[in-house]
N, C-alpha and C positions, 0 to 999 in steps of 0.2 A: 242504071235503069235497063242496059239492057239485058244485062245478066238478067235480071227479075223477069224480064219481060220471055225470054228464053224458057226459064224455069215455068211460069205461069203456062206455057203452052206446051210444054211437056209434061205439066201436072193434064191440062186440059186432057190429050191427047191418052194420057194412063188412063183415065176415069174415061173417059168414052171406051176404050178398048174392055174394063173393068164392066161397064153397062152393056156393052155386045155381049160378053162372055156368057153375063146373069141372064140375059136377054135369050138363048140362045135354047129354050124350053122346046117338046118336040111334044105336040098336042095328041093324046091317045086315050080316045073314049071320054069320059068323064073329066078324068087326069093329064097330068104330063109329066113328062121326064127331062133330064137334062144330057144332050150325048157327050158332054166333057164335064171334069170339074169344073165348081164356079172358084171366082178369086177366095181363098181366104178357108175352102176346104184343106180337109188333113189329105198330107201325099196318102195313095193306096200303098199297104205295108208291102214289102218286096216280101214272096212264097219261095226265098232262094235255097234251102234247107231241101231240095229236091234231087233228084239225080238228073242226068244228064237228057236220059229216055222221058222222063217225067216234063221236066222245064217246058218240054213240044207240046205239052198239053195244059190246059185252063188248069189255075189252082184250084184244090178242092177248099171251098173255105168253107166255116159254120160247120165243121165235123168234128166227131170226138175225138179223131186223129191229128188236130188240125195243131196244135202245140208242137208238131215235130217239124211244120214247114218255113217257122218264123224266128229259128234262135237256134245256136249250137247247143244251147242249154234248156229242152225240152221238161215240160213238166209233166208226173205220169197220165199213163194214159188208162183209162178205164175201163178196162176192156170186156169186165165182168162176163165170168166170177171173179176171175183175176183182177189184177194191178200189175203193169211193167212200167218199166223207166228205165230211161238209157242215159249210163251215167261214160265218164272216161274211162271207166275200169271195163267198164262190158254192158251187160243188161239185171235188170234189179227183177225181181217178183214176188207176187205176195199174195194172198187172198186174205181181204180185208175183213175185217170183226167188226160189228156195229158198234157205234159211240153214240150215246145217248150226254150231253153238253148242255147245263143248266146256263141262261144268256140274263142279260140285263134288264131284257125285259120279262122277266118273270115266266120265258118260256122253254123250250129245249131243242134243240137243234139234232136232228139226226144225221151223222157220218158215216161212213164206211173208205175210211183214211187208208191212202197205201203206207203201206210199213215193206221194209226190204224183208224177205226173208230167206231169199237165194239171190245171192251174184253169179253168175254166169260170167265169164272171161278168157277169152281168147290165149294159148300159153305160147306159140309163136311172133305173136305181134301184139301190139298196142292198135284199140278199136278207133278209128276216126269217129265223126261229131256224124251223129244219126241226123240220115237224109232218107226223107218218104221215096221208095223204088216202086210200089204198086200200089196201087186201090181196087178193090174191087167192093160191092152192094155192102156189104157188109166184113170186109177184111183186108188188112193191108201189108204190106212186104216196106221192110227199114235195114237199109243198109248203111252199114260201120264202116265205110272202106276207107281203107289209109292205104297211098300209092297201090301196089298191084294183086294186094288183101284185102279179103273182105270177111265181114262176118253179117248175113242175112239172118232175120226174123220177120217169120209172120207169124199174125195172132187176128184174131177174129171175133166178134161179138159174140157171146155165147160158149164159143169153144175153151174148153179146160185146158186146152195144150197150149205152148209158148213151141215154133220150131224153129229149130236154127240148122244152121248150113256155116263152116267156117271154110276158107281159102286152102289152109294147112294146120297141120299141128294140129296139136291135144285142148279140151277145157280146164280149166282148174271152177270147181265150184268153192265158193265160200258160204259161209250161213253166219251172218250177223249177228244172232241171238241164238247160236250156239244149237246144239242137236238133244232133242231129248228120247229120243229111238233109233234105230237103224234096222231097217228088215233088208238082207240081202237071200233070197233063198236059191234055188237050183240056177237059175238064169245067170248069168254074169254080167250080162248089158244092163240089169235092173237094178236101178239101186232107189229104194224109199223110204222115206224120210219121215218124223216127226220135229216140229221142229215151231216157237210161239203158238203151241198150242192148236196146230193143223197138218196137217197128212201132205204131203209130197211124194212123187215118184220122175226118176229121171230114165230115160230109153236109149242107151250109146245101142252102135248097131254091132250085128250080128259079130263076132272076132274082137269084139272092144271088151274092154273091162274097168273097175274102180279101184284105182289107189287110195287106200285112207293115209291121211299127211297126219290128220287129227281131226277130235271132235267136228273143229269146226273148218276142214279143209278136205277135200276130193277132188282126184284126176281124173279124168274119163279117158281113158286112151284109145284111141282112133284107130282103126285100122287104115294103113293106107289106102287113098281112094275115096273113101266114104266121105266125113268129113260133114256128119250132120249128128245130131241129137234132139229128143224133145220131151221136155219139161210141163209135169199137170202138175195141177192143182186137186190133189180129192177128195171127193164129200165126205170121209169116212176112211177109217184106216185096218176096214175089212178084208180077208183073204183074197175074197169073191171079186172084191169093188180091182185090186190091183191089177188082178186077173183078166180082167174085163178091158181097164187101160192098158194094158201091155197092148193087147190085138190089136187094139186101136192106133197104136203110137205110131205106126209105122207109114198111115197115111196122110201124107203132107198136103194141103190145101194151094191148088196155086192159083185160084178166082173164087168167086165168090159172086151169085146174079142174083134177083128179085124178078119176078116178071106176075103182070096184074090182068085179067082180064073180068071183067065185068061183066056177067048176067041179066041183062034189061029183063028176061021175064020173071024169073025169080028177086032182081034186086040186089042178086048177092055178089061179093068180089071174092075172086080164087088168086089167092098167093103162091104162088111157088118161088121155092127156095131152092137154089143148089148150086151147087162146091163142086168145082173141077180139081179131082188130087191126083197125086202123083204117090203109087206106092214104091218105100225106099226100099224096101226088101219082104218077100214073102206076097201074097196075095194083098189085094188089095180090099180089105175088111171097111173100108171107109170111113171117115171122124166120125166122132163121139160131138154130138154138136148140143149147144142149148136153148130152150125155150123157153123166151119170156111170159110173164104170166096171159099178156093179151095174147098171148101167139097160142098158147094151149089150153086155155080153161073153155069148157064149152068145146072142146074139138074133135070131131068124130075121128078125123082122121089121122089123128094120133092116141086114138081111146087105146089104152090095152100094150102102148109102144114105150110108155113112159119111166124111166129110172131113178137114180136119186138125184137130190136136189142141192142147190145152192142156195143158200142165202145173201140175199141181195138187197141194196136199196131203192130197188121196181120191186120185191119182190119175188118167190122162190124159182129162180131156173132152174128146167130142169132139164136132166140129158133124153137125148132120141138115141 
């Protein structure tokens, strides 16, 4: 009896503690909140997939990025136009072709599925398990480091470029589904690609060049020091359009801000956008960035500024 009696007052003693917990509502306005978990909520997932400068700051959660902070095994990210994914070999990309999917309800499901169709891989070392390094409004920095190596990428909403930055050593590119063009002309840092039936171009810097291994293999050789490279995606496998990426390549993004201000007499709200870069070599020409359809249809202030487009599922981005 007395064990029972024991147990019975420490059941009691849970459940009171159990009705404090529940009890524990913070009244605000209308509603309330609760400032802890109650019994019986799911733990909050750990955002440990982070680096070290990151972890000092609040997770970002509910983001399109947000799949690199929860797993060593990341699912892609959407970066649109593009697609990456960070596999063990390196980083994957692709720009997506619509899928139009008949379902069981007599309806169709629209996709725009990543498919690899450049690996990107580090040739001095093996990539660590991708951890979010930056955020910014609209762009984020993913570091591969394994011990005192690294390999960064940033990529941003809109932007056609993938960039990367390795510690040391060369990249080796692969292409999954194999190569059905090669444009290399006077440049030597440029090497573009056709390849699943869309246009690629890669940007090694100034002193670097491409080894072909085969069809479906390329070195990019580094010059010592530099130790960056950056990978588009483009609309089109025009003279012109390459031309255009090249200037571009060279300016690397290291933020990314939003900032809102409100008009009471008019009504109206002013967005501005803008990208702090870093150019790697040569002037700094600034990204090739894109617009999504609410961003520029109707906009004066982009009337006359507008280039080619992507296809998307929001709809045609298009470059500034």
């Amino acid at each position: 009896m007395k064990l029972i009696s024991h147990y019975l007052l420490a059941l009691g003693v849970a459940l009171g503690a159990t009705q404090g917990a529940q009890a524990q509502a913070v009244k605000l306005g209308e509603g309330s909140y609760f400032a802890a978990p109650k019994t019986g909520d799911h733990a909050v997932p750990q955002a440990s997939q982070r680096t070290d400068a990151m972890l000092t700051r609040a997770a970002p959660s509910a983001q399109w990025y947000s799949t690199l902070l929860y797993g060593a095994k990341p699912e892609a990210l959407f970066v649109q136009p593009m697609t990456v994914r960070t596999t063990a070999q390196g980083l994957e990309l692709g720009l997506p072709a619509k899928q139009v999917l008949p379902t069981e309800r007599k309806d169709t499901v629209i996709q725009y599925p990543h498919r690899a169709a450049l690996l990107l891989s580090p040739m001095a070392f093996e990539p660590g398990a991708a951890k979010l390094a930056g955020a910014g409004d609209w762009s984020v920095q993913i570091s591969m480091a394994r011990a005192a190596d690294d390999m960064q990428v940033t990529v941003a909403h809109g932007m056609p470029y993938v960039q990367m930055r390795v510690s040391r050593g060369d990249l080796r590119l692969r292409l999954p589904q194999g190569v059905q063009g090669v444009v290399q002309g006077t440049d030597p840092r440029v090497l573009a690609l056709a390849t699943g039936g869309k246009d690629y171009a890669l940007f090694a810097p100034t002193g670097g060049n491409w080894e072909r291994v085969s069809d479906a293999e390329w070195i990019a050789h580094l010059p010592a020091g530099t130790g960056y490279l950056s990978a588009a995606a483009l609309p089109d496998g025009k003279p012109e359009t390459l031309s255009l990426f090249t200037r571009h390549a060279y300016s690397f993004v290291k933020s990314t801000k939003v900032d809102w201000k409100f008009d009471t007499q008019t009504s109206q709200v002013l967005t501005t956008f803008s990208a702090e870069t870093q150019a790697m070599e040569g002037a700094d020409a600034g990204p090739l960035l894109g617009l999504y359809p609410h961003q520029w249809f109707n906009n004066a202030s982009v009337e006359g500024k507008l280039g080619a487009s992507y296809d998307s599922i929001r709809g045609p981005i298009r470059l500034l």
